[in-house]
C-alpha positions, 0 to 999 in steps of 0.5 A: 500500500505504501508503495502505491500511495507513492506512486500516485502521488509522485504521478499527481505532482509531476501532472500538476506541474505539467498542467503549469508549465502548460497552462503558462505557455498557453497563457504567453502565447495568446498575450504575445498574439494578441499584443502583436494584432492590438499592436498592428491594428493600432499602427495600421489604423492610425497611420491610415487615418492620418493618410485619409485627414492628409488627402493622400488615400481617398478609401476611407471605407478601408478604415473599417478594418480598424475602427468600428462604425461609431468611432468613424462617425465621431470622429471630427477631423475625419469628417472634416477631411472627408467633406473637403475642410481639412487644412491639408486640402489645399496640398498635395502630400506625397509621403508620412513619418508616422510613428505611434508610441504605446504604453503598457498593456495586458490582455487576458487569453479571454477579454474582448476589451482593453485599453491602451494609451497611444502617443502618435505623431508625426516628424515629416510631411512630405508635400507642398502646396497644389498649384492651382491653390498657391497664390491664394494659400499664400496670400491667406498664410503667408510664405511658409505655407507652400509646406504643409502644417505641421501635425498636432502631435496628440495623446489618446486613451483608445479602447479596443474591442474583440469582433469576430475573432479581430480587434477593433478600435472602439473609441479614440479619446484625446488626452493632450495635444 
C-alpha cells in the first residue's frame, strides 16, 4: 500500500506541474498574439487615418478594418477631411513619418476589451502646396505655407474591442495635444 500511495502521488505532482508549465505557455502565447494584432491594428489604423485627414488615400471605407462604425462617425477631423475642410486640402502630400508610441498593456487569453494609451505623431510631411491653390494659400498664410502644417502631435486613451475573432478600435479619446 505504501508503495502505491507513492506512486500516485509522485504521478499527481509531476501532472500538476505539467498542467503549469502548460497552462503558462498557453497563457504567453495568446498575450504575445494578441499584443502583436492590438499592436498592428493600432499602427495600421492610425497611420491610415492620418493618410485619409492628409488627402493622400481617398478609401476611407478601408478604415473599417480598424475602427468600428461609431468611432468613424465621431470622429471630427475625419469628417472634416472627408467633406473637403481639412487644412491639408489645399496640398498635395506625397509621403508620412508616422510613428505611434504605446504604453503598457495586458490582455487576458479571454477579454474582448482593453485599453491602451497611444502617443502618435508625426516628424515629416512630405508635400507642398497644389498649384492651382498657391497664390491664394499664400496670400491667406503667408510664405511658409507652400509646406504643409505641421501635425498636432496628440495623446489618446483608445479602447479596443474583440469582433469576430479581430480587434477593433472602439473609441479614440484625446488626452493632450
Amino acid at each position: 500500500m505504501k508503495y502505491v500511495r507513492r506512486t500516485v502521488w509522485y504521478i499527481a505532482v509531476r501532472l500538476f506541474f505539467i498542467c503549469l508549465i502548460l497552462g503558462i505557455a498557453m497563457t504567453v502565447f495568446y498575450y504575445a498574439m494578441n499584443l502583436s494584432n492590438i499592436q498592428v491594428i493600432l499602427k495600421d489604423g492610425m497611420a491610415n487615418r492620418t493618410k485619409v485627414i492628409m488627402g493622400m488615400d481617398s478609401g476611407a471605407g478601408e478604415l473599417g478594418k480598424y475602427f468600428q462604425a461609431a468611432c468613424l462617425n465621431a470622429d471630427e477631423e475625419l469628417i472634416a477631411a472627408q467633406s473637403g475642410n481639412s487644412r491639408y486640402a489645399n496640398y498635395n502630400i506625397r509621403g508620412i513619418d508616422h510613428r505611434l508610441d504605446m504604453g503598457f498593456l495586458w490582455t487576458w487569453p479571454w477579454d474582448t476589451s482593453t485599453r491602451v494609451t497611444i502617443r502618435e505623431k508625426v516628424p515629416r510631411i512630405d508635400g507642398r502646396v497644389k498649384g492651382t491653390k498657391a497664390d491664394e494659400v499664400i496670400a491667406q498664410n503667408g510664405g511658409n505655407s507652400v509646406y504643409p502644417p505641421s501635425w498636432p502631435e496628440a495623446s489618446y486613451r483608445v479602447n479596443l474591442v474583440k469582433e469576430s475573432g479581430q480587434w477593433k478600435i472602439r473609441s479614440l479619446t484625446p488626452i493632450s495635444e
